[in-house]
C-alpha positions in Angstrom: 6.6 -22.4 -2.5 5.2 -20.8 -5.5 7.1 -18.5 -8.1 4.5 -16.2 -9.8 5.0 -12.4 -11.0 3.6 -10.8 -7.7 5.2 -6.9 -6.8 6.3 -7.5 -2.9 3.5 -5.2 -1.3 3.1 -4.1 2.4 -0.5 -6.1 2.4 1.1 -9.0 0.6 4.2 -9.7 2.9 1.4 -9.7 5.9 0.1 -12.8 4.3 3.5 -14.5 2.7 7.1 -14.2 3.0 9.0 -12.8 0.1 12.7 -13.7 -1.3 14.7 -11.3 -2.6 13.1 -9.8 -5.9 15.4 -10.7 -9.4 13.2 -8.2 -11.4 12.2 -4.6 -10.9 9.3 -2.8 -12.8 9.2 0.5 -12.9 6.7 2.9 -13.5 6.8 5.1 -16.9 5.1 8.1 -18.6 3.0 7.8 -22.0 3.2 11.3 -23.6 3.0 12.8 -27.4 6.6 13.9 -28.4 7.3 17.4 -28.2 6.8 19.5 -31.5 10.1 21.0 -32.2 9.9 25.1 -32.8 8.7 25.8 -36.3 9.5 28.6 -38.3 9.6 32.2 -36.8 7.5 30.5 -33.3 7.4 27.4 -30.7 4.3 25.0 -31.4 1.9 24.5 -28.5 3.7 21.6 -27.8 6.8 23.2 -27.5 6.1 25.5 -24.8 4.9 22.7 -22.3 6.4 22.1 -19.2 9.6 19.5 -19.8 8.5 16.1 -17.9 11.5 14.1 -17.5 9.7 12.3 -14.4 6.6 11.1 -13.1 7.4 13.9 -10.2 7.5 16.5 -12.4 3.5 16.1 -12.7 2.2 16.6 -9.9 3.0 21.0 -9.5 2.2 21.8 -13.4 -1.0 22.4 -14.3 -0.6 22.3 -18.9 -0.2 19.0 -18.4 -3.5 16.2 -17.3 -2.7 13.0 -16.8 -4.3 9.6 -15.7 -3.5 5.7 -15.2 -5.5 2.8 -15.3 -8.4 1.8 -13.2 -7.5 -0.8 -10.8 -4.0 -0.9 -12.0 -0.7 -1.2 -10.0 -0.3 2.2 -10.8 -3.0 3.6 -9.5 -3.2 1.4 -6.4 0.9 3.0 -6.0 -0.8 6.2 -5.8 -4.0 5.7 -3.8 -1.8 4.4 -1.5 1.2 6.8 -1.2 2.2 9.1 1.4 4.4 10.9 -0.6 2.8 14.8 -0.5 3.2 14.5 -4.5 2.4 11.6 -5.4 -0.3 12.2 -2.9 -1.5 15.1 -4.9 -1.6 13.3 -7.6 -3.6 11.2 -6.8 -6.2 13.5 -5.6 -6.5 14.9 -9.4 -6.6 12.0 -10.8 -9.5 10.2 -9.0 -11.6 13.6 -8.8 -11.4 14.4 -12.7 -13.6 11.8 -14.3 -12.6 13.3 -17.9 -9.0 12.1 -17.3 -7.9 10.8 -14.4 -8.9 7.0 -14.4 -8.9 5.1 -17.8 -10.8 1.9 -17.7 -7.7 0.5 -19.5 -4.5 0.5 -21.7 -6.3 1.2 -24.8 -7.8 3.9 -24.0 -4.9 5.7 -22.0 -3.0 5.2 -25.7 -5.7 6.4 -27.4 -6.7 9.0 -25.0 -2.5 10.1 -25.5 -2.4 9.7 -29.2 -6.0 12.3 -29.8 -4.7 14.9 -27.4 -2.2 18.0 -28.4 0.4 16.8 -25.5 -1.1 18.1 -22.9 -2.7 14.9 -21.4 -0.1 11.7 -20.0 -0.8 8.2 -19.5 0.9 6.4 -15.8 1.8 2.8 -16.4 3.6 -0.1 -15.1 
């Protein structure tokens, strides 16, 4: 018996038995706060599309977005059969300006230098 933080995975139950899980991760989205309208006209910010979930990605096209290379996150996507996560994935690992980071620094960085248009995917 060993107690480790693992995420229960379809390979990983092939090769050990799980117990319930006590804690759930969750993956989140990395973006520039919106510019609120200034004056007598919206910021470029402003008129983006609203992303209130990592869902709401994958059909807009104002808005890049990446996660890390060899991360949970990406292995979620790589792996998925969902049709827009699917997508997504497809983007990302064909769009070597954005789409893979080689890590968390320089997704935040990468998120910090951009006008909003570009997202970082963690875990």
């Amino acid at each position: 018996m060993a107690a480790a933080p693992l995420t229960v995975s379809d390979d990983r139950s092939t090769a050990v038995d799980f117990t319930v899980p006590f804690m759930k991760f969750g993956s989140e989205i990395l973006m520039k706060k919106r510019s609120l309208v200034a004056g007598s006209g919206a910021t470029q910010t402003s008129q983006l599309p609203n992303i209130t979930a990592i869902r709401d990605l994958a059909y807009q096209t104002d808005i890049n977005y990446g996660v890390i290379k060899d991360g949970r996150t990406a292995d979620f996507f790589r792996k998925s059969t969902d049709p827009a996560y699917t997508l997504m994935w497809d983007k990302m690992s064909n769009n070597p300006d954005y789409g893979i980071v080689p890590d968390n620094e320089v997704g935040v960085a990468r998120v910090r230098q951009t006008d909003g248009r570009y997202a970082e995917l963690a875990s």
